[in-house]
C-alpha positions in Angstrom: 92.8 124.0 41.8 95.8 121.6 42.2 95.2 118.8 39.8 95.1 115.1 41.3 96.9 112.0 39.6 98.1 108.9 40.9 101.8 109.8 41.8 100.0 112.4 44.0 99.7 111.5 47.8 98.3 115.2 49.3 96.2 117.7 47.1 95.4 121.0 49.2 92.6 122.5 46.8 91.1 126.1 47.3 92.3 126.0 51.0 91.6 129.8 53.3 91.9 130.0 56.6 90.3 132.9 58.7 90.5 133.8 62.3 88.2 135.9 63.6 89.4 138.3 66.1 86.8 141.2 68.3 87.4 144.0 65.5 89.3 142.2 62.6 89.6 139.5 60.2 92.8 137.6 59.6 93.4 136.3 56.5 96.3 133.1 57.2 95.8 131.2 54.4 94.3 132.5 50.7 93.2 130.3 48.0 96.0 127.9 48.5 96.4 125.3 46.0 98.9 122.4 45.4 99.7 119.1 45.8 102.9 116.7 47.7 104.0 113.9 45.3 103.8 110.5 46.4 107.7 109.4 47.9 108.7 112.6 47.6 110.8 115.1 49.6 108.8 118.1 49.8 109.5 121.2 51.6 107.4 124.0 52.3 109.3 127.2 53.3 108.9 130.7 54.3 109.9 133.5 57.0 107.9 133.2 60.2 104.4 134.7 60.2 103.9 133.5 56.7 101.5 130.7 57.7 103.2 127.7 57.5 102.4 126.2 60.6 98.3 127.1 59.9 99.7 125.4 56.6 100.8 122.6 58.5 98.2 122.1 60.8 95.7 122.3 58.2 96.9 119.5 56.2 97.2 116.9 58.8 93.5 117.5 60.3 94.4 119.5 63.4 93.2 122.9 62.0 89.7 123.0 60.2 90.3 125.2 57.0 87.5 128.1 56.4 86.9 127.3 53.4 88.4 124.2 50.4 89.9 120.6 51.0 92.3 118.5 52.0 92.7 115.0 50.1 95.3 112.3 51.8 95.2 109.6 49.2 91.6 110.0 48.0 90.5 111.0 51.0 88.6 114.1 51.9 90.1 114.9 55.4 87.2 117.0 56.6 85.1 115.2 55.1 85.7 113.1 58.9 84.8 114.4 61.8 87.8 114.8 64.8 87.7 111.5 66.0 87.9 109.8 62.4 90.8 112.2 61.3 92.6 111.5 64.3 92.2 107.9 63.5 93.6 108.5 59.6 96.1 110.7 61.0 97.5 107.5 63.7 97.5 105.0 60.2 98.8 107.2 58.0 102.0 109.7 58.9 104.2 110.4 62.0 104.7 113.6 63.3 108.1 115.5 64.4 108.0 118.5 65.9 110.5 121.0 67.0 108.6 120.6 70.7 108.7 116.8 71.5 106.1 116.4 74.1 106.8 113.0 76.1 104.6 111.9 78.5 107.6 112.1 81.5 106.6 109.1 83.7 107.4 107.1 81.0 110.9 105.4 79.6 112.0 106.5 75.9 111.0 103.0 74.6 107.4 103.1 76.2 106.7 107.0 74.6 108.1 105.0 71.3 105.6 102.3 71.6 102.7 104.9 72.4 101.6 104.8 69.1 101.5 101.0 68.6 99.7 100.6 71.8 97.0 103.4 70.7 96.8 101.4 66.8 95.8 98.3 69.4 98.9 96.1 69.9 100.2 94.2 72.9 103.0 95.4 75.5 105.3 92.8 73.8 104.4 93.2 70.1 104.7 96.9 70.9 107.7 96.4 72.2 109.8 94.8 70.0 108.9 96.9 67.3 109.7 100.0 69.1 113.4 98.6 69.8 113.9 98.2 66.1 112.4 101.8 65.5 115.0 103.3 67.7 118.1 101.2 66.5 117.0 102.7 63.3 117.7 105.8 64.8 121.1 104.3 67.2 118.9 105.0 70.0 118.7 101.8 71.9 120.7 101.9 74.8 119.1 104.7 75.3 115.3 102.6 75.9 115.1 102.3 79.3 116.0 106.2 80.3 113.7 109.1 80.6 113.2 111.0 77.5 113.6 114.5 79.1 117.3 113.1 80.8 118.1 113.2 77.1 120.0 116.2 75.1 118.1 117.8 72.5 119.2 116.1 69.6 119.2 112.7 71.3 115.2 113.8 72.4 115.0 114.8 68.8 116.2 111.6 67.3 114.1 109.7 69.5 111.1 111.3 68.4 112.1 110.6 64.5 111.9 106.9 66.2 108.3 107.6 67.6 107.2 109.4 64.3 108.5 106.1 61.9 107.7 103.5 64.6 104.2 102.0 62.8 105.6 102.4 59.5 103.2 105.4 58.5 104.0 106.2 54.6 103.9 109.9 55.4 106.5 111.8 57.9 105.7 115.1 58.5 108.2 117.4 60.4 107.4 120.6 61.6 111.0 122.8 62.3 112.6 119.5 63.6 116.6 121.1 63.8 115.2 124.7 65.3 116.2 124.0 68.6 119.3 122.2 67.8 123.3 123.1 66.9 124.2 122.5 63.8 125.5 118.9 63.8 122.4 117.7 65.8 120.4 119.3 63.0 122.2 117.5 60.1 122.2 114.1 61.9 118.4 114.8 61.5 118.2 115.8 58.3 120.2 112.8 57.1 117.8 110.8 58.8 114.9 112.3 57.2 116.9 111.9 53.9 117.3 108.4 54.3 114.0 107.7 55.3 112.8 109.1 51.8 115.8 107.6 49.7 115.9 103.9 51.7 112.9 103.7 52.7 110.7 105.2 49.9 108.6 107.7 52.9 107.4 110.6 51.7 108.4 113.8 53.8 107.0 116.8 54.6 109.2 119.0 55.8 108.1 122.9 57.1 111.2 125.2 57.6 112.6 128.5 57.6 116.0 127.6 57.0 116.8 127.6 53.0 120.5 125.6 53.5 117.8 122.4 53.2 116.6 123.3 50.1 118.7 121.3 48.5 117.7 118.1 49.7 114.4 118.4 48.7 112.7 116.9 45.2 109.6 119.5 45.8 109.1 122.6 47.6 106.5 124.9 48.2 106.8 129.1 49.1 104.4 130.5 51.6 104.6 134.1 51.8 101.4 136.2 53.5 99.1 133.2 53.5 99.8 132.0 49.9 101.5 129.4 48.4 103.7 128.6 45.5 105.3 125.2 44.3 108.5 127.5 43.0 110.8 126.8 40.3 114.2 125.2 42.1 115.9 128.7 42.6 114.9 128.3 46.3 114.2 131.8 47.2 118.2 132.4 48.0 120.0 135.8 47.9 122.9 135.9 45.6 125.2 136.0 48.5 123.9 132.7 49.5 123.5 131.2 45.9 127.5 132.5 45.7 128.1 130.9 48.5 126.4 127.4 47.8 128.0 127.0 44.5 131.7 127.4 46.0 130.1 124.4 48.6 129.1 122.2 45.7 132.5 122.8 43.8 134.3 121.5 46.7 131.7 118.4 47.3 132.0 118.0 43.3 135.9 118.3 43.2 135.9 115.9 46.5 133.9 113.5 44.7 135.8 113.4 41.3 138.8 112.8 43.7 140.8 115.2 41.0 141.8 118.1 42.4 143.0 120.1 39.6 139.7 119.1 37.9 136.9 121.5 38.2 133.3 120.9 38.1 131.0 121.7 34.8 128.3 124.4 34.8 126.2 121.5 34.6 127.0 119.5 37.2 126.7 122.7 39.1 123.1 123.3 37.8 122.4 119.5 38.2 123.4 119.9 42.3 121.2 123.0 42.5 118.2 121.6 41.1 118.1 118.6 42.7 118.4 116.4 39.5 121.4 114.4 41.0 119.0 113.0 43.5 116.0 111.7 41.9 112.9 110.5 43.4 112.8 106.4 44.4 110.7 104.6 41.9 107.9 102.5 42.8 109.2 99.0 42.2 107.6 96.3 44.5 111.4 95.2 45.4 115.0 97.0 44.9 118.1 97.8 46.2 119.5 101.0 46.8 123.1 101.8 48.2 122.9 98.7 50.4 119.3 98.8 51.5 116.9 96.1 50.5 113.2 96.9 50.3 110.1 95.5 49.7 106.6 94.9 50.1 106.7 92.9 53.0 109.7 94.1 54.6 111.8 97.2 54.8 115.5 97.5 56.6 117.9 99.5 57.3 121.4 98.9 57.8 120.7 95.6 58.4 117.6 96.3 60.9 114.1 95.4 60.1 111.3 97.3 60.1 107.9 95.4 60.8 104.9 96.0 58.0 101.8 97.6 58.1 99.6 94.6 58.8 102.0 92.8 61.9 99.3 91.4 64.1 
């Protein structure tokens, strides 16, 4: 069973999943156990057909598990029924998916404020709030256009605004960049990245592509319905671990702005195991590479983001 602590914000404990078909069982998910630390950037990987979106689906309260639980911050998800979990799921994460699905009579700003106006706030309140969500994402001259007018990654970073828009502390994002070219997807992963390392959010994301790996502080494998928190090696080839060590010694050398210096071993290692991004710490107020956060408030490049409790 995954142990709980405090620094732990999700513990999936004992989880199956079954589907039952005319002549056959299906086993999706078996015995799955582990937990998502709190502000971290966790990734949960695997080829497709694994069960990662069953995974997925089961951990924010859209997919009954057969059998085990589900804890959000002390919370027994199904211990609620589907109206109270949709309810926890509105206060407490924002949801990307690779799909978006806008409602298309409406601008980009008003599918933004959707969630406000659903958590009970006015037009205006919604409004304003929404405006500084998608500046967040350099968005906002895009606010009075229709969402589906968009290209993918503009559609995509507009939902990032929608999924971060009432300041949930959880951002879950289910294959967010599968649809998109390659500088699209980056643009979103940087955002997602910044979100955890400004903001302090923690992320969920669920992938198949192992180049992101590396920007995670936690991972967990999903192979035939079960799941392991591995050990940083990410699953890659040797081909591909070859090839991302000759990346990092050119971001290294860049970085030492010496040439005709070469990286350690353990700078190397240090890249590759994520140790030269550490988790955020928990402090009520800091400042980190620019970005001033606190209890109260939280901005980003200079834009604010409203609290939990704005009436």
């Amino acid at each position: 069973m995954a142990e709980r602590s405090p620094e732990t914000l999700i513990s999936v404990e004992q989880v199956e999943k079954k589907f039952f078909l005319d002549t056959e069982t299906v086993d999706a998910l078996k015995n799955v156990n582990f937990t998502i630390p709190k502000q971290s950037f966790s990734i949960i990987y695997g080829p497709s057909g694994s069960g990662k979106s069953t995974l997925l689906n089961t951990i924010v309260g859209l997919e009954p598990p057969t059998s085990g639980h589900v804890v959000i911050e002390g919370q027994d998800l199904y211990a609620l029924n589907a109206d109270q979990r949709a309810n926890f799921r509105a206060r407490t994460l924002g949801m990307v998916y690779q799909t978006n699905y806008w409602v298309n009579s409406l601008t980009v700003l008003e599918n933004v404020c959707m969630p406000l106006f659903l958590s009970g706030y006015s037009k205006k309140q919604a409004a304003l709030i929404a405006m500084e969500s998608l500046e967040m994402v350099g968005m906002t001259k895009f606010a009075k256009k229709r969402p589906t007018l968009l290209s993918g990654g503009q559609q995509q970073r507009v939902s990032m605004a929608r999924a971060i828009v009432a300041n949930p502390d959880l951002i879950v994002a289910d294959e967010p960049t599968g649809n998109l070219d390659t500088k699209n997807g980056d643009m979103i992963m940087n955002l997602l990245s910044d979100l955890n390392h400004k903001l302090h959010k923690t992320i969920i994301l669920v992938t198949h592509n192992l180049e992101y790996l590396s920007l995670s502080t936690h991972r967990v494998q999903i192979k035939d319905g079960t799941a392991a928190e591995d050990d940083g090696s990410y699953g890659l080839t040797s081909e591909q671990k070859k090839e991302k060590i000759k990346r990092l010694q050119e971001t290294l050398l860049k970085q030492k702005n010496s040439p005709g210096k070469a990286p350690t071993i353990a700078e190397i290692t240090s890249l590759l195991s994520g140790a030269g991004s550490p988790a955020p710490n928990n402090q009520d107020k800091t400042t980190q590479a620019g970005i001033q956060v606190n209890k109260s408030q939280a901005s980003v490049d200079g834009v604010s983001q409203k609290p939990k409790d704005v009436a």
